[in-house]
LOPALUM-382324 format. One record per residue: y, x negated, z negated of N, C-alpha, C, O in turn; residue in three letters. Coordinates in pm, whole numbers, plus 50000, padded with zeros to 5 digits. Layout:
# residues N
YXZYXZYXZYXZALA
...
***
This chain:
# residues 434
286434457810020286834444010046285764437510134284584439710108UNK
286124428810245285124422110312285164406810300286174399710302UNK
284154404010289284014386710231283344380710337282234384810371UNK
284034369510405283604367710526283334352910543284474348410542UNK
282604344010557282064331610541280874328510597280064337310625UNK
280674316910617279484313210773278134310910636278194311110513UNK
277124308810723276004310610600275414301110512274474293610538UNK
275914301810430275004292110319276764293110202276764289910083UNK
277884297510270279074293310229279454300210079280554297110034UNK
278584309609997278444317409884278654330009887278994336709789UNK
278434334710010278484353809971277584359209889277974368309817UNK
276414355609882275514363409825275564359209672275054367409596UNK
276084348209616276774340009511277344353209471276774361809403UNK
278544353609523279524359909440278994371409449279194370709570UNK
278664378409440277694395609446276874392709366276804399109261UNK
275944381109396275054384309252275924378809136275034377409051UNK
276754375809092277424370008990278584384208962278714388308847UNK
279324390309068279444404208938278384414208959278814425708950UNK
276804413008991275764418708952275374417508790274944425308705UNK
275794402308798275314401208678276174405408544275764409308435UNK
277244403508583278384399908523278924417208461279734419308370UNK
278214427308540278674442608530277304448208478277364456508387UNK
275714443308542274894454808446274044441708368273144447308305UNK
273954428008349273454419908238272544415108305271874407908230UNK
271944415208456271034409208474270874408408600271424417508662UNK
270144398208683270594394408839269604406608891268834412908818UNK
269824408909065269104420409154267944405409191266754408509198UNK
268084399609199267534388309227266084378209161265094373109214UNK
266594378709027265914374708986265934379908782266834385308718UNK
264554375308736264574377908568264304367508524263974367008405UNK
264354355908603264694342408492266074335408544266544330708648UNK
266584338708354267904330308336268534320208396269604319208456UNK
267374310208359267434298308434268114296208576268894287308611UNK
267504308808662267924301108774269494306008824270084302408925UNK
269894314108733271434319708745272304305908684273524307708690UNK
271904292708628272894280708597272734274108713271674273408775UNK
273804268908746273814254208842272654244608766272304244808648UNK
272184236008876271254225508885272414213508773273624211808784UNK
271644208508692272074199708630273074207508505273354199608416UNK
273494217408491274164223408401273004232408313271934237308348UNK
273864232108163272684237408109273614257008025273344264407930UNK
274324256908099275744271408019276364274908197276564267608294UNK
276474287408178277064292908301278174308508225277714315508135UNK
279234310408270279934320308210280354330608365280314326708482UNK
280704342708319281484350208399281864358708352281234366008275UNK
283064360108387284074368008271284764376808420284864371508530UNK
285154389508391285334401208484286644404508360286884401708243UNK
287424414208507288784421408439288894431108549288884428408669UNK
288994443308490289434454108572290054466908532290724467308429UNK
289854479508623289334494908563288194502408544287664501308655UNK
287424509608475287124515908496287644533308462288004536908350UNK
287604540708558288714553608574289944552708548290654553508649UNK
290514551408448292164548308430292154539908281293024538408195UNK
290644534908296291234528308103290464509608185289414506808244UNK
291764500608139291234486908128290204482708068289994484607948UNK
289254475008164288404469408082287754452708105287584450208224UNK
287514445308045287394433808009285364431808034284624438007957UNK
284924425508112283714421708057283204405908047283754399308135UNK
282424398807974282614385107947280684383807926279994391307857UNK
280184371508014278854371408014278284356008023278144351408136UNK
277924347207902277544340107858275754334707878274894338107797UNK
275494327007984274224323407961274154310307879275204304007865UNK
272854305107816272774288407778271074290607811270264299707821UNK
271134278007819269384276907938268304275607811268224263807777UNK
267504283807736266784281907632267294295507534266664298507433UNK
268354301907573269194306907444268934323907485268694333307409UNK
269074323607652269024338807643271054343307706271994336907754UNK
270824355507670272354358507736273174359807652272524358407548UNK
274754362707611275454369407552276794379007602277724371707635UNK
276994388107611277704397707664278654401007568278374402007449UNK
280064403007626281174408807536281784418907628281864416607749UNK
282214429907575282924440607646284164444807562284124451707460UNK
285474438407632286654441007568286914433207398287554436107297UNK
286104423007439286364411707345284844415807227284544406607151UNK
284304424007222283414427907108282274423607159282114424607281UNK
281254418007077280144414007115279104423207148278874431507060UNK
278464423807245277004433607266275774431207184275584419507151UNK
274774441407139273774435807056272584427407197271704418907182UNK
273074434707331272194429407397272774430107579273194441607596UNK
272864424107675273604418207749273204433907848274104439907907UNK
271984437807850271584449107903272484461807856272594472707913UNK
272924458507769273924472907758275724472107855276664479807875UNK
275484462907876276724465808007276614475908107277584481608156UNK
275154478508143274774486308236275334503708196275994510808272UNK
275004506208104275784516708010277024517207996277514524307908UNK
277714510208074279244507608042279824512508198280454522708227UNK
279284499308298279794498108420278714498908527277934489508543UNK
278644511008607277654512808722278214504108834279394502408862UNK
276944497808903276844487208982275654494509071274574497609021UNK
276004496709199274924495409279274484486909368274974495609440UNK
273984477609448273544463609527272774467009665271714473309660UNK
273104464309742272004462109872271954451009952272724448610045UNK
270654441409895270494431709957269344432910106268914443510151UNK
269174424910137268024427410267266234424010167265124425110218UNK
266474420610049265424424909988265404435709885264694436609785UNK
266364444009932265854459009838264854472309953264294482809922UNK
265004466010074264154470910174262674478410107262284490010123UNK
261924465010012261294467809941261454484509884260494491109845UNK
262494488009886262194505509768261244511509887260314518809854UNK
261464508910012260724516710112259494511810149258414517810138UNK
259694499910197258614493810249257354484310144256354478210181UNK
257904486510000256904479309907255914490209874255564496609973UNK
255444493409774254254493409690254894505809600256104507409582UNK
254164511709564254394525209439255374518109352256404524009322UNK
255084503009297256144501609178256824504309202257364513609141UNK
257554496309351258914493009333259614506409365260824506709346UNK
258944518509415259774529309404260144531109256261214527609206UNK
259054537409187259134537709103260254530608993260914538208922UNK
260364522308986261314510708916262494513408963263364515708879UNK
262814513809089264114522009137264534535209065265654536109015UNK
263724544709062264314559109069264394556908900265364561108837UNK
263354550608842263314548008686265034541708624265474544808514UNK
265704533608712266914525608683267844538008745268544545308675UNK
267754538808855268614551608906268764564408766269794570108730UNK
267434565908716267604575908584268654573008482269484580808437UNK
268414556608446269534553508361270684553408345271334554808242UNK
271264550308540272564554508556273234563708582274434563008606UNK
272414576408581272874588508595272484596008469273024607008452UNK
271754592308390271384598708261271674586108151270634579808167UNK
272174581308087272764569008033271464568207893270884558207853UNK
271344582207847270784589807743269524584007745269144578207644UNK
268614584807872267284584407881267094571907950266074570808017UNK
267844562907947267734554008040266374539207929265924528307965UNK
266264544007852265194534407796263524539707756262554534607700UNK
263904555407832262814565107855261364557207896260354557907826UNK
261464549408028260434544008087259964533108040258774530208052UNK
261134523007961260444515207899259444516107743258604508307700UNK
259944527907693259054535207579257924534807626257004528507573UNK
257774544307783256714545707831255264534707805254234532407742UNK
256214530707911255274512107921255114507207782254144500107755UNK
255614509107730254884503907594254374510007525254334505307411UNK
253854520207541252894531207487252164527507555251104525707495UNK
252094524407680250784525007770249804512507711248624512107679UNK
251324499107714250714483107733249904483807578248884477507550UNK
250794495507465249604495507360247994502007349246884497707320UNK
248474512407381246754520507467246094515007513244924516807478UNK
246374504807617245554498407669244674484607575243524480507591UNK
245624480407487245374470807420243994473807303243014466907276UNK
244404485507261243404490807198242174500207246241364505707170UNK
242194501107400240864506207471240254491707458239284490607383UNK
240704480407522240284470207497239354462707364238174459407358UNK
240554461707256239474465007153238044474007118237094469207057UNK
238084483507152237374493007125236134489507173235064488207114UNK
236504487707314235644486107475234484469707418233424464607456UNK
235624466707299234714449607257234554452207126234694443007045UNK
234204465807082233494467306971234544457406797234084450706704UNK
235934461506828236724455206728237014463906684237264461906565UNK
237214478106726238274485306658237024498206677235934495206725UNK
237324511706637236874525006641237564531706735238684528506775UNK
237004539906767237824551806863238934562606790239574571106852UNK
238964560706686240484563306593241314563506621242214571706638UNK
240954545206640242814535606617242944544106787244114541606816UNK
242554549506865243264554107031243874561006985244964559107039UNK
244004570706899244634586806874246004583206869246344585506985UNK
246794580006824248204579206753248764571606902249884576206926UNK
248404562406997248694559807108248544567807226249294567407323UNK
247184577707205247114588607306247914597007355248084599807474UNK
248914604707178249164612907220250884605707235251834612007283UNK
250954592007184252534588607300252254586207413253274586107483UNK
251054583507485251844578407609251464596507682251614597207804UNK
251054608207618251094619607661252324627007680252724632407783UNK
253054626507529254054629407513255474622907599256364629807648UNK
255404611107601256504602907678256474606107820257364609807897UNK
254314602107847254904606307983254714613708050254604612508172UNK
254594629207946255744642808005256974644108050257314650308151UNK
257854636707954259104635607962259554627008048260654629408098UNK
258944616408082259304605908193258714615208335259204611208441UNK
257924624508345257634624108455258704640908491258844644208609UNK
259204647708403260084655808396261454650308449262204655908530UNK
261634638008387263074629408408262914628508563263844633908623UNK
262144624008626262404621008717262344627208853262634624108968UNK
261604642308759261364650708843262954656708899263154659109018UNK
264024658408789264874659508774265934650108865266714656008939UNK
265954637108858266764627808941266444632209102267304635409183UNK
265034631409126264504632009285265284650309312265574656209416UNK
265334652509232266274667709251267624665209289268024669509398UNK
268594656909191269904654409212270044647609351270844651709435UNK
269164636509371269724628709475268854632509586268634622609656UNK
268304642309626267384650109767268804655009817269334646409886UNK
269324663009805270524667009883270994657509954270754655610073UNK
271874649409866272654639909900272034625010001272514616510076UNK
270694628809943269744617610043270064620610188270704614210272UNK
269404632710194269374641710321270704635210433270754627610530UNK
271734644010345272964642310419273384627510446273964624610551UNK
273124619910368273904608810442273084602710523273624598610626UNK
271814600410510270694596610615271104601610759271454594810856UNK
270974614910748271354625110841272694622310939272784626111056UNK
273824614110857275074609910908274464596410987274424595111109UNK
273954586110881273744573010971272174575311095271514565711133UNK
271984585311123271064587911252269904588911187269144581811251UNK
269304593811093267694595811040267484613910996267564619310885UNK
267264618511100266734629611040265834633310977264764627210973UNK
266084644510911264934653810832264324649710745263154653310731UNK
265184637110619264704630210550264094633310419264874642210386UNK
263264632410323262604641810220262114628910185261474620010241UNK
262934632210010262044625809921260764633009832260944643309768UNK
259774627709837258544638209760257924633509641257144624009651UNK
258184639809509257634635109364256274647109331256434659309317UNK
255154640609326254334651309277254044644809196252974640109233UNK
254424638409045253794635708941253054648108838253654658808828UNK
251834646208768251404656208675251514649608560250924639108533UNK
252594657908461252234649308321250974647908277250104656408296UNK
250764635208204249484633308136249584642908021250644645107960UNK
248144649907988248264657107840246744653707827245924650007911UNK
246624657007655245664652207554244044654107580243094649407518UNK
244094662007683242614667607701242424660307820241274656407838UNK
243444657007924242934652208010243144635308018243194630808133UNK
243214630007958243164620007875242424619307764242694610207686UNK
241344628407730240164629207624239354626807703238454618507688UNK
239534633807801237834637707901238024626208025237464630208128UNK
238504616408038238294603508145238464592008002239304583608034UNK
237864589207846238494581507795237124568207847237304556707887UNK
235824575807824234994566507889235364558907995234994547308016UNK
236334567608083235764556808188237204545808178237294535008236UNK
238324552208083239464541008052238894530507990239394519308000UNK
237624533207908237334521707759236314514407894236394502207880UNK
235614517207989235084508608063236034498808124235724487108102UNK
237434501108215238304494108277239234488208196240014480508252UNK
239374490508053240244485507972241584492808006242484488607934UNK
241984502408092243854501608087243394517108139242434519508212UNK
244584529608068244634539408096244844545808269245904543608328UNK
243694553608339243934556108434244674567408465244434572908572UNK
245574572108388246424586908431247734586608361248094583008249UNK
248304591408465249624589808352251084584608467250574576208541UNK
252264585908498253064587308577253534570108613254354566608698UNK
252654560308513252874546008604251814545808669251244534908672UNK
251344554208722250744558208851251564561608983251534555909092UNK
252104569608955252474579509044253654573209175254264562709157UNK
253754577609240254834571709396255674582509448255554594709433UNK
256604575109518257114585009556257704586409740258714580209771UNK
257334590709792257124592509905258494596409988259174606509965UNK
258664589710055259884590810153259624590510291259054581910358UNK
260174602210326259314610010510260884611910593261784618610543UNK
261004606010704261654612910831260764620510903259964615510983UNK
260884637810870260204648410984258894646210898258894645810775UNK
257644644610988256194640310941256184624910900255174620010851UNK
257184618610919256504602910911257024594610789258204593410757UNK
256044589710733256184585510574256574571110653255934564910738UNK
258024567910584258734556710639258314542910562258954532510552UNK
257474545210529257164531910434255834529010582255934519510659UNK
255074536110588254034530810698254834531110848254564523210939UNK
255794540910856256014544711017257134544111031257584551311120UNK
258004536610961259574535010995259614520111044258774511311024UNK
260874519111118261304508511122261994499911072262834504310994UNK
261964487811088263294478811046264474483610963264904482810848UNK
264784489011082266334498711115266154508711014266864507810913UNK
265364517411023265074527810964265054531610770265624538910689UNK
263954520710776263934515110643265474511310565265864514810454UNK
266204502410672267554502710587268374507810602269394504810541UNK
268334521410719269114532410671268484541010544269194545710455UNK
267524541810547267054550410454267484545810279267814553410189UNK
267314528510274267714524910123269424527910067269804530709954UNK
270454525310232271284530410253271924544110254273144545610259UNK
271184552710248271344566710226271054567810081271864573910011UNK
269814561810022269564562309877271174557109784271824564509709UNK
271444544709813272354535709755273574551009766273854556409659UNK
274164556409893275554566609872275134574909832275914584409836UNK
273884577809775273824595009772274144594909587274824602509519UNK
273364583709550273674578609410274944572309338275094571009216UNK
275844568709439276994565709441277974579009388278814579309298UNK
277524589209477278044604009488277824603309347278554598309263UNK
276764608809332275914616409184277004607409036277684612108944UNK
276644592109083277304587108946278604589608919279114590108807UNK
279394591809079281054600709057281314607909000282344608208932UNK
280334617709009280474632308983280114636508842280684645908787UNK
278964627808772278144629608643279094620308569279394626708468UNK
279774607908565280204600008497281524603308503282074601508395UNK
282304607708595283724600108574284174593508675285164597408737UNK
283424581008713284104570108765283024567508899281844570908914UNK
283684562208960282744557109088282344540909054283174532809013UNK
280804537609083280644527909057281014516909192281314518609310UNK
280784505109104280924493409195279954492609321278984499409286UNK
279744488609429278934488209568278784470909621279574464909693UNK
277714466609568277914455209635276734455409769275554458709763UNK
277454450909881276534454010021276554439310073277604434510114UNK
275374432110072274934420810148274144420410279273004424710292UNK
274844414910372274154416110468273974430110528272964431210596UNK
274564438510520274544448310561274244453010672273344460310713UNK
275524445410740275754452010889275344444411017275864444411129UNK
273794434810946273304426711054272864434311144273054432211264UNK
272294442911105271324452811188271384469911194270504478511180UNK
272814470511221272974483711209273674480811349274104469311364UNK
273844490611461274394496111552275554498111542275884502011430UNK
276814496311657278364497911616278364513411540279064515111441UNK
277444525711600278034540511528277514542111432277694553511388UNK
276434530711322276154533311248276664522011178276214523411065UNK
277274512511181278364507011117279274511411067279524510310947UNK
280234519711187281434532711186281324539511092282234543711020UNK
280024541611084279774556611001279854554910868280554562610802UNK
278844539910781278734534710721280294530210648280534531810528UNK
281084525410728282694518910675283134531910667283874530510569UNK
283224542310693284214553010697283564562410535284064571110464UNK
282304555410531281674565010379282384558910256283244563910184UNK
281644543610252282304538610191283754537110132284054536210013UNK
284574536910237285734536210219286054548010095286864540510040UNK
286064554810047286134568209976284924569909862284854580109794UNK
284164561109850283374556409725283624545609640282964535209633UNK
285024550009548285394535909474285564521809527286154521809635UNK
285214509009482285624500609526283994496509592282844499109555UNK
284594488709713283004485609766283074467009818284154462709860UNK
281974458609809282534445509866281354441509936280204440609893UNK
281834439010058280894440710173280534425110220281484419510165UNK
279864415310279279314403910305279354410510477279114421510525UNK
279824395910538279454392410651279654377210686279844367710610UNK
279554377510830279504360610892280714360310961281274349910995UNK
281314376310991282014377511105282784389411068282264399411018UNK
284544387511104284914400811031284854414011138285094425711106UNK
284554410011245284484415511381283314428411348283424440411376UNK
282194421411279281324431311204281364443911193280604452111244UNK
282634446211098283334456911057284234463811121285414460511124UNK
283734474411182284634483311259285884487911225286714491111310UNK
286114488411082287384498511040288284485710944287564477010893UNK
289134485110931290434476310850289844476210719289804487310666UNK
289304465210644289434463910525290694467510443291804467210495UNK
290504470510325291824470010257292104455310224293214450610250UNK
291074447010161291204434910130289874426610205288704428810233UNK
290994414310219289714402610286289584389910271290554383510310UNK
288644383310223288384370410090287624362210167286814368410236UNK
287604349610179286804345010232285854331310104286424320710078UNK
284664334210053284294327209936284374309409967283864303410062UNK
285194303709856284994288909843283874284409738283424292709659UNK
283534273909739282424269609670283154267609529282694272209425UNK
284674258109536284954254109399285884269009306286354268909192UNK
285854283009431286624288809334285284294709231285434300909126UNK
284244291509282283064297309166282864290309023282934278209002UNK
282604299808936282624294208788281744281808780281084278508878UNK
281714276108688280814261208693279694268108699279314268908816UNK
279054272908630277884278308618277164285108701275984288108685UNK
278034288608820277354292008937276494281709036276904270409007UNK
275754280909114275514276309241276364278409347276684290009373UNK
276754269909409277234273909531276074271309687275004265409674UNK
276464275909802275384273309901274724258709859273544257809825UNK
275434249809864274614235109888273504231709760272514224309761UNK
274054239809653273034240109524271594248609561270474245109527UNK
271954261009641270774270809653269774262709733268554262809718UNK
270614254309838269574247209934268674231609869267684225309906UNK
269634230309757268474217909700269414206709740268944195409728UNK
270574207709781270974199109815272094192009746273324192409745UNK
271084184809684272554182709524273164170109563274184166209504UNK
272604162709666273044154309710275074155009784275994147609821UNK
274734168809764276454167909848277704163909771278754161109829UNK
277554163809637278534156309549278834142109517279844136509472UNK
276594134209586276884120709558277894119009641278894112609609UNK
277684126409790277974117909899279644118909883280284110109942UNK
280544130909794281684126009806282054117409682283154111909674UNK
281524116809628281394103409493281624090909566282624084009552UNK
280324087409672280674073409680281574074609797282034063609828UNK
282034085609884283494082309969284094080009884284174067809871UNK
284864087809774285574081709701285674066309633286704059609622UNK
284594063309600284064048409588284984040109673286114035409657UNK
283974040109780284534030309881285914039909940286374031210015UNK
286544047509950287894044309934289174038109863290314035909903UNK
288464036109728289104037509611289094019809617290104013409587UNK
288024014509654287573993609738288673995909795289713992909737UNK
288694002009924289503994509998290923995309941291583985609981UNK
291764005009844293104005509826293333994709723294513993509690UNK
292473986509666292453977309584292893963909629292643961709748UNK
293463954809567294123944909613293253933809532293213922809587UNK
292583935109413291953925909356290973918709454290563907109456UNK
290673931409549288973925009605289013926909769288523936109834UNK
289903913209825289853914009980288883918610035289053928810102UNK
287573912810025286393912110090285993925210092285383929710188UNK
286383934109964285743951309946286943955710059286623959310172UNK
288023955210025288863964210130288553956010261288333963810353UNK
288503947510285288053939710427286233952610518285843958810617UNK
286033950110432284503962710474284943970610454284043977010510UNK
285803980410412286003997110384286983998910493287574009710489UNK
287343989810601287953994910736287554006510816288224013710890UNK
285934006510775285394010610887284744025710821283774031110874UNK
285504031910688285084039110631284944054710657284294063610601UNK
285654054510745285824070510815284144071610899283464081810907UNK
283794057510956282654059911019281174062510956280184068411000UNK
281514054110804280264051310755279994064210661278874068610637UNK
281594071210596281004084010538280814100110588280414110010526UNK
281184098610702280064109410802278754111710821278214122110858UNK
278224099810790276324101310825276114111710707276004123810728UNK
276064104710558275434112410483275864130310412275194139210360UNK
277024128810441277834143010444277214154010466277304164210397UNK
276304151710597275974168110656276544178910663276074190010637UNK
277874175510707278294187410759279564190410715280244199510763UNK
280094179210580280934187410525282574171210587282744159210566UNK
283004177710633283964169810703284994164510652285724156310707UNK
285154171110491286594167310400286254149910336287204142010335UNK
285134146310297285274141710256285324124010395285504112110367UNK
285084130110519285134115110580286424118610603286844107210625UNK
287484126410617288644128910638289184120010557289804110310601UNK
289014122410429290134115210323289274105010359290244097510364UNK
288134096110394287974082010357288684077210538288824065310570UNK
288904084810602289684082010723291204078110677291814067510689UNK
291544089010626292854087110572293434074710515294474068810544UNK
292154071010393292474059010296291984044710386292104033810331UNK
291474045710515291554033910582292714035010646293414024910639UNK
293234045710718294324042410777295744036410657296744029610682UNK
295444040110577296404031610501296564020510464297554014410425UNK
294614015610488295283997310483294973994910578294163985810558UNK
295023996910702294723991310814296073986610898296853995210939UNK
296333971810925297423971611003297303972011105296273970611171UNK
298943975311156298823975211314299123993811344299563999011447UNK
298773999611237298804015111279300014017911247300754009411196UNK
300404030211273301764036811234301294041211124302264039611051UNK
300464045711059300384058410920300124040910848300844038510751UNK
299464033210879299524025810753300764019710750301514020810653UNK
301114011610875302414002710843303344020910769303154024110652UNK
303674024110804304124034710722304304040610638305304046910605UNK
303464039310598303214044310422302794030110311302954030310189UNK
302274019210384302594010210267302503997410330301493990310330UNK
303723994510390303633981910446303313967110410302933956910467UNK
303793973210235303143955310170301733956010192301173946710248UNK
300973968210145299493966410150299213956610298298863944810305UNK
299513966810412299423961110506299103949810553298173947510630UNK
300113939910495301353926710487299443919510432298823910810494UNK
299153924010352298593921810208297063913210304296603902110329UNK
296723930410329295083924210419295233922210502294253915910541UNK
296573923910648296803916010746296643899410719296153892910812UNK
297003893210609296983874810553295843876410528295213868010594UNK
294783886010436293413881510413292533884510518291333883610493UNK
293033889310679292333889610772292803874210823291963866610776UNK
293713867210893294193860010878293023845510842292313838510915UNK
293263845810712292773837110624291303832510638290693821810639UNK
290943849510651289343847510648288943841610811288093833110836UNK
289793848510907289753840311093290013826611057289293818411113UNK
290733823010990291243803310982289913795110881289853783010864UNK
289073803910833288313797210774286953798910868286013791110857UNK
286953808910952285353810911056285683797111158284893788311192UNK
287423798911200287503788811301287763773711221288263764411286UNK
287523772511125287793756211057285983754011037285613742311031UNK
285023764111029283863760911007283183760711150282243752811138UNK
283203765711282283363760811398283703749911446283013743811527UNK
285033745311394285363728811448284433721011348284363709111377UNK
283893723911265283263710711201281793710111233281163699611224UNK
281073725411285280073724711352280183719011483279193711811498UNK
280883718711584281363716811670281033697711669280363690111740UNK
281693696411581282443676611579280613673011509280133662411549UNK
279753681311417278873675911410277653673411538276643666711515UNK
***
């Protein structure tokens, strides 16, 4: 599906909202908060679909202080993160660039989530990890300040040894599944000779005995696979230092289908594809290439400005409105801070709502000129001086749409124009004679 809307108009809205809405938590961001509209304190999104041939229902509840709540097929989740276990979602925004061009984590953190969705089993593997570590460390600390004995380390040593064997096995394992498939599709969108490279060494007990000095000096364990990176090369050149632009997001792009593949093939079902911004900076044959993959990887929903973008026929094509989004969303004018865009059709309505009034000449006498005055503060958005255009032409006499549509009105402030001229010119003649 291609979603096509000028910028600020909610594409990236609706993508992160069934981001959220399918694995429990935004690509965007990890505070709640900023997934509610400004001034709202509850945001909902509720999803209906397939996954493989069985219906399924998902329902996702924030409140600002409260945390999340998730239902799948009407049953409650113990925790909003287990959707992800349900329904694979993959995302490419122009800040996931980062898997290439950031820092050891953020590989890391990738291929670690990539584990989960291809291994469902081990997918809370890494966070064991980390908390073996964040405890180890807690108690070198102690130690290091003379609170605790060199004891209390043992029973933490040998988890974060044990775990992260197995974490660095896991992943030795994933960078296996998805190297093929990397290769090849890289290889399709113009990047040759692409290689992903994992040399992690599990930590074990001795070698983590014999550096403990110099851990209890730095306070935090120095060995161990939340260390470790993982290296992504076209030919000789490690694309995180020597790629380009371009390069870089073919390469996250090759990551995103090759994992697409894998979750087909291991799960069942093809997951969801949400692609933002995609095709700013890709070349027409690597656009081509790109729409013709996709097309044949489950359902995919693509963002642009322009449907021209897209080389090949969508099956479906949406263009996002602000009010079809749940309350609880933002729409563009919210992301920009600009909360002002509701006063401004508040008080058109206002002063339209003066002038159709008959109680108060003097208010509809000033709201003539209302088409002019609610354009300034608008910025941009043209509906609402429309209708206050509209609702002057209806009491304005002399026109066809007003004599037309309500001629008593007309009748009405034509005499209190009238009235009010016979009283400027009766206060003239008496200035006049004085």
């Amino acid at each position: 599906m291609l979603v096509v809307g000028p910028n600020g108009a909610g594409k990236t809205n609706l993508l992160e909202s069934l981001h959220v809405g399918t694995q429990g938590f935004s690509p965007r961001t990890r505070a709640d908060a900023q997934l509610v509209r400004f001034g709202e304190r509850t945001a909902r999104i509720a999803l209906k679909g397939t996954r493989g041939e069985t219906g399924i229902e998902l329902e996702l509840g924030i409140e600002v202080g409260e945390g999340k709540r998730a239902k799948l097929n009407g049953a409650p989740l113990r925790a909003a993160e287990q959707l992800r276990s349900e329904v694979a979602t993959l995302v490419f925004t122009p800040d996931r660039l980062a898997v290439v061009k950031g820092g050891p984590a953020v590989r890391r953190a990738y291929f670690d989530r990539a584990l989960g969705r291809l291994a469902p089993a081990r997918a809370q593997l890494s966070t064991d990890y980390a908390a073996a570590v964040a405890q180890r460390n807690a108690s070198l600390r102690r130690v290091g300040g003379g609170f605790s004995s060199r004891d209390a380390l043992a029973p933490w040593t040998e988890q974060v040894a044990t775990l992260g064997r197995e974490l660095v096995e896991a992943r030795s394992e994933v960078i296996a599944w998805l190297a093929p498939g990397f290769a090849e599709r890289a290889g399709e969108l113009g990047l040759p000779a692409t290689r992903m490279t994992y040399e992690g060494e599990p930590p074990t007990l001795e070698a983590l005995k014999k550096r403990l000095d110099r851990d209890l000096e730095r306070g935090s364990t120095g060995l161990g696979p939340h260390l470790d990176d993982i290296v992504l090369t076209s030919g000789t050149r490690d694309l995180r230092n020597f790629g380009s632009q371009g390069e870089q997001r073919l390469t996250v792009l090759a990551l995103l289908l090759a994992e697409a593949e894998l979750i087909a093939d291991r799960r069942g079902f093809a997951p969801l594809l949400l692609l933002d911004d995609v095709l700013s900076e890709l070349d027409p044959n690597r656009r081509r290439v790109l729409a013709e993959r996709v097309q044949g990887t489950g359902q995919t929903l693509v963002t642009a400005t322009q449907a021209s973008s897209l080389p090949v026929e969508p099956r479906e094509r949406g263009r996002p409105r602000a009010r079809t989004l749940r309350p609880g969303r933002r729409n563009g004018a919210h992301r920009r801070g600009l909360a002002g865009s509701g006063g401004c059709r508040d008080r058109t309505e206002r002063l339209a709502r003066a002038a159709r009034t008959r109680r108060d000449v003097a208010r509809a006498h000033e709201g003539l000129d209302l088409g002019l005055r609610a354009e300034e503060p608008c910025g941009g958005d043209p509906k609402p001086a429309r209708r206050a255009r509209a609702a002057a032409a209806r009491v304005r006499p002399g026109t066809d749409s007003g004599a037309g549509r309500d001629t008593s009105r007309g009748r009405f402030v034509a005499a209190a124009r009238a009235h009010a001229r016979a009283r400027r010119g009766s206060r003239l003649t008496r200035a006049s004679d004085s």
